[in-house]
C-alpha positions as CSV (number, residue, x, y, z in Angstrom):
1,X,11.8,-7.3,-2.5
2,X,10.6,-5.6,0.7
3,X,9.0,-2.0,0.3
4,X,7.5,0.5,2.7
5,X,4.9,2.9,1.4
6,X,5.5,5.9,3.5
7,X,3.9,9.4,3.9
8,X,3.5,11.8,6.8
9,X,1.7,14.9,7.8
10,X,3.3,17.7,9.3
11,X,2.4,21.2,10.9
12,X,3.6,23.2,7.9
13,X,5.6,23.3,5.1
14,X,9.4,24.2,6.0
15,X,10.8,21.8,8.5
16,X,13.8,24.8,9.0
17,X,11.3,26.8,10.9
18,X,10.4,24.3,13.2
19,X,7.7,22.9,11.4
20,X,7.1,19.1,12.8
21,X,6.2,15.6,11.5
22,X,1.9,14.8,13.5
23,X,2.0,11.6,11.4
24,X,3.5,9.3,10.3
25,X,2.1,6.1,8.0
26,X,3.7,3.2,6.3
27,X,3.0,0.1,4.8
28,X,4.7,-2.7,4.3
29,X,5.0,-4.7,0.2
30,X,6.5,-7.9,0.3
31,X,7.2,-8.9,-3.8
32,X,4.7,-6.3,-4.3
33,X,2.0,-7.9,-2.4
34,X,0.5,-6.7,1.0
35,X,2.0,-8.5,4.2
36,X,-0.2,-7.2,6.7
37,X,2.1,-5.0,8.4
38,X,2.1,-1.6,9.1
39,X,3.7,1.4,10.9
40,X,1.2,4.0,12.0
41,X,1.2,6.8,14.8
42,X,0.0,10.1,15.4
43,X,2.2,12.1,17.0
44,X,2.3,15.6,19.3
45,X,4.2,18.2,18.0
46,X,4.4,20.0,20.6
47,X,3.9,23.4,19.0
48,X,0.8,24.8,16.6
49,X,-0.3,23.7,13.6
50,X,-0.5,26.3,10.5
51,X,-4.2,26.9,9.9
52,X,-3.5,26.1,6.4
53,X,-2.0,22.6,6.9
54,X,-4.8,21.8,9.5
55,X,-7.5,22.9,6.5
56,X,-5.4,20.1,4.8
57,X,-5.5,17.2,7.1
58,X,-8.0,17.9,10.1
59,X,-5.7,17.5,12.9
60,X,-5.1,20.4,15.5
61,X,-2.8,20.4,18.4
62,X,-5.9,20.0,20.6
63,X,-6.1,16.6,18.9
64,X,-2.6,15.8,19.4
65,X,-1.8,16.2,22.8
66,X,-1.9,13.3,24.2
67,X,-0.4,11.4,21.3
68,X,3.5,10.1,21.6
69,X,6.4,12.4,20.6
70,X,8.6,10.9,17.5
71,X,11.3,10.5,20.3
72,X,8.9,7.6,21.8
73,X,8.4,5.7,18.6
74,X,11.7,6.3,16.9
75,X,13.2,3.1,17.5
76,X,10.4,1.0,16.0
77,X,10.3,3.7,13.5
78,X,13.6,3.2,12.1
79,X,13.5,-0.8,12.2
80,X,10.3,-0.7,10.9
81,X,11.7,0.7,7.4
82,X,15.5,-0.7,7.6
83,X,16.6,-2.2,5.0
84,X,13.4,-1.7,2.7
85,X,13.1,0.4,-0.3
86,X,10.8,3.2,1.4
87,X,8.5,4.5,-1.8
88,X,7.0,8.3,-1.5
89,X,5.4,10.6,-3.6
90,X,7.5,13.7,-3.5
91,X,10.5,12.4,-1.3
92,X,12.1,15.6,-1.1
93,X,9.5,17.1,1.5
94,X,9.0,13.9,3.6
95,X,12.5,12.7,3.9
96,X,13.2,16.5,4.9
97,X,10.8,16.3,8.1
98,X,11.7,13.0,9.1
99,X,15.3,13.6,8.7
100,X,14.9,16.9,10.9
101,X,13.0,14.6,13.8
102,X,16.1,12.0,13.7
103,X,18.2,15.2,14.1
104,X,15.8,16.3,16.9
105,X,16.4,13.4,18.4
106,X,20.1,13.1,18.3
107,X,22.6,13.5,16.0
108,X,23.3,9.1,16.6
109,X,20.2,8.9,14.2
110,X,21.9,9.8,11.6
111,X,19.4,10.3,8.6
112,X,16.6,8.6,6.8
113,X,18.7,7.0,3.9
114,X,21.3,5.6,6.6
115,X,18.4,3.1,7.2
116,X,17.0,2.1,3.5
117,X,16.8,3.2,0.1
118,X,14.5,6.1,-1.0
119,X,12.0,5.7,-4.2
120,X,10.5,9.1,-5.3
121,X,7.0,8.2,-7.1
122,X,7.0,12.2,-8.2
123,X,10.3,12.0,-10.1
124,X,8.8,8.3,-12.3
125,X,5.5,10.1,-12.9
126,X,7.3,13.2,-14.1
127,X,9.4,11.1,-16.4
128,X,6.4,9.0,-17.3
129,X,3.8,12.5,-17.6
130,X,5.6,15.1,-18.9
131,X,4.2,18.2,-18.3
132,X,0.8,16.9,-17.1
133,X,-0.3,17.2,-13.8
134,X,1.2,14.4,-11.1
135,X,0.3,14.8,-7.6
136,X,-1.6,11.8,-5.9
137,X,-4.8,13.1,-7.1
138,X,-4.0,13.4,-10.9
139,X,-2.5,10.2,-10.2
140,X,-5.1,8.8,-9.0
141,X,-7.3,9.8,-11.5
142,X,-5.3,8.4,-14.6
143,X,-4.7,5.2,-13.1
144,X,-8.3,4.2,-12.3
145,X,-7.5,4.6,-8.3
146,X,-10.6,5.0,-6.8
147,X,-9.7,8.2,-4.0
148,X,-12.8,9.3,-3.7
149,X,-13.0,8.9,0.2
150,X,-10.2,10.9,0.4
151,X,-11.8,14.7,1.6
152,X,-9.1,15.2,3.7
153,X,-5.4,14.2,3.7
154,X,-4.0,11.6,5.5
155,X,-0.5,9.4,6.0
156,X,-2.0,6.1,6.3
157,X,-4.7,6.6,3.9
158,X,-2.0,8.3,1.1
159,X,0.0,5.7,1.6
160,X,-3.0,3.1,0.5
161,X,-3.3,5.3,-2.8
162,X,0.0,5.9,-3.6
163,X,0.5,1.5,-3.1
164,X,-2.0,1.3,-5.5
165,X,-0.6,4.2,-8.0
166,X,2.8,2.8,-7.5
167,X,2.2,-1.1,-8.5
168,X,-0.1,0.8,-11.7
169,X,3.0,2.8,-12.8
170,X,5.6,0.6,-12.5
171,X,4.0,-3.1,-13.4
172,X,0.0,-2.8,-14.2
173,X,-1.0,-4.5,-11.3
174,X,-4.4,-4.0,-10.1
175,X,-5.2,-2.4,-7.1
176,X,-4.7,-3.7,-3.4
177,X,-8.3,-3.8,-2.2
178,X,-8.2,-1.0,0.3
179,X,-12.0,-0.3,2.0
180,X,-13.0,2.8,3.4
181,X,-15.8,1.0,5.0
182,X,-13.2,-1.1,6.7
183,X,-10.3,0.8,8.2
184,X,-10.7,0.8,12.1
185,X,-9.2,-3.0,11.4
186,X,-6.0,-2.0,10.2
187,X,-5.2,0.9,13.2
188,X,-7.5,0.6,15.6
189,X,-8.7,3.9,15.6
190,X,-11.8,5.3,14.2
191,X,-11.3,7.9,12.0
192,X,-12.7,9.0,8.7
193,X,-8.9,9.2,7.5
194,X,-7.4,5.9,8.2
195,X,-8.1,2.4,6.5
196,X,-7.7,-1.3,6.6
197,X,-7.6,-3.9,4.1
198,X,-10.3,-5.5,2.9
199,X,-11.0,-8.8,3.9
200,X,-12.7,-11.0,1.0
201,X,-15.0,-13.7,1.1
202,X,-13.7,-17.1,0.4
203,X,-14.1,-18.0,-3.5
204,X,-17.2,-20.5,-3.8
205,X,-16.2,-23.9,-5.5
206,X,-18.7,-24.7,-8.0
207,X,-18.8,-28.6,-8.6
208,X,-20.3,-30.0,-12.2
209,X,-23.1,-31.7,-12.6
210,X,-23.5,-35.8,-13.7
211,X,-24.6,-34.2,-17.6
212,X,-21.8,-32.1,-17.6
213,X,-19.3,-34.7,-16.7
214,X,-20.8,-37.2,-19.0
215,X,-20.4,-34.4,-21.6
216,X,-16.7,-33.7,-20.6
217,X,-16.0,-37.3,-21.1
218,X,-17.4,-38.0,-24.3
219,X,-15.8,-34.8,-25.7
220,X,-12.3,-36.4,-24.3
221,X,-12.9,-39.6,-25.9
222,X,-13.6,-38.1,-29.4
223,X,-10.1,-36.1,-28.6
224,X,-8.6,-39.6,-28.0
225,X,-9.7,-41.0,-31.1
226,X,-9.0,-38.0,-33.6
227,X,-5.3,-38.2,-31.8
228,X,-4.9,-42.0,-31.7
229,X,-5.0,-42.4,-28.3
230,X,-2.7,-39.5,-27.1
231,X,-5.5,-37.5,-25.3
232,X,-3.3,-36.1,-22.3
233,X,-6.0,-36.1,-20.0
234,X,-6.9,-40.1,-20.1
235,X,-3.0,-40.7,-20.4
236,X,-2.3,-38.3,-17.1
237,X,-5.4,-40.6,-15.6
238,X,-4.2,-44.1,-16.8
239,X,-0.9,-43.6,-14.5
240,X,-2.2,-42.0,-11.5
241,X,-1.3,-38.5,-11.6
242,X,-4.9,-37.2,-12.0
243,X,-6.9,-35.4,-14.4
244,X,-10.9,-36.7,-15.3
245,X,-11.5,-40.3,-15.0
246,X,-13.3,-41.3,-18.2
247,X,-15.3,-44.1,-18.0
């Protein structure tokens, strides 16, 4: 199963007054396991920003101006998250913006869900948290997602949490290992919002000592006796196909 994690920012609230999409951030599960890949751009608006959506996310026109227009990176947008189920928390509001850009664009583009299926993480936490509290936050909160780097609101960055809430909602899986201290890597740019992946240190391989062997050995040969002679270790060893030699 392929999935893209998506969330954006945008200069205010109502894409029907001309509001417009500054960013855009995905990121791409592969059988609900990272693959590396991700789509991430700011972009210029090309009008103002609401003072209350720049309190929000930080990012003013002044910022923005010399970032592409969502005409320049439509193209890998859209093959970027076709075919995917694209997951977001409160699909109503993004799929509206991006929708409205496509149609900005050209009316070829069609809309969002000509391109890949739509998952709405608000609608399972509602269902799942009835009358409790579910944006990211709250989410955040009662699934153990550590979100505590997040003083301002960003795409890339809510689309790390909401990976992580997601894969808690719907399976239990831990989460994906996201580093604030590490997220120039992912995007190249160096800002407080944006994240990588962390990369872990290899696992250390911890060989036994000449005691513990001899003490693995004689514990398998009291196994072999009590079981006349059908300890599967020494059997797996006496035709070749491994296991602990014992003698």
């Amino acid at each position: 199963m392929r999935q893209i994690i998506l969330d954006t920012e945008t200069t205010g609230l109502a894409p029907e007054e001309g509001h417009r999409v500054i960013e855009i951030g995905c990121i791409e599960l592969k059988n609900r396991r990272l693959t590396g890949r991700h789509f991430h751009h700011y972009l210029n608006p090309e009008r103002e920003i609401d003072s209350g959506a720049a309190e929000v996310h930080g990012l003013t026109l002044d910022k923005l101006r010399e970032a592409p227009r969502f005409a320049d990176v439509v193209a890998q947008f859209v093959e970027f998250v076709r075919g995917a189920e694209v997951v977001i928390h409160n699909a109503a509001f993004d799929v509206g913006f991006i929708d409205a850009e496509l149609a900005r664009v050209g009316s070829a583009w069609g809309r969002l869900e000509d391109y890949c299926r739509v998952f709405d993480t608000l609608k399972l936490a509602r269902e799942l948290h009835p009358g409790q509290r579910n944006g990211l936050d709250a989410l955040c909160k009662r699934y153990d997602v550590d979100n505590a780097h997040r003083t301002l609101h960003g795409a890339l960055l809510d689309a790390e949490l909401l990976a992580d809430v997601y894969l808690a909602m719907t399976g239990g899986q831990g989460a994906l290992g996201f580093d604030v201290l590490d997220r120039v890597e992912l995007t190249g740019v160096s800002d407080e919002r944006t994240s990588s992946v962390r990369q872990l240190p290899p696992l250390r391989v911890v060989l036994p000592q000449d005691e513990e062997l001899a003490a693995h050995r004689a514990r398998l040969a009291a196994i072999d006796k009590r079981s006349g002679g059908r300890c599967l270790w020494l059997v797996q060893d006496s035709t070749g196909e491994g296991g602990v030699t014992a003698g």
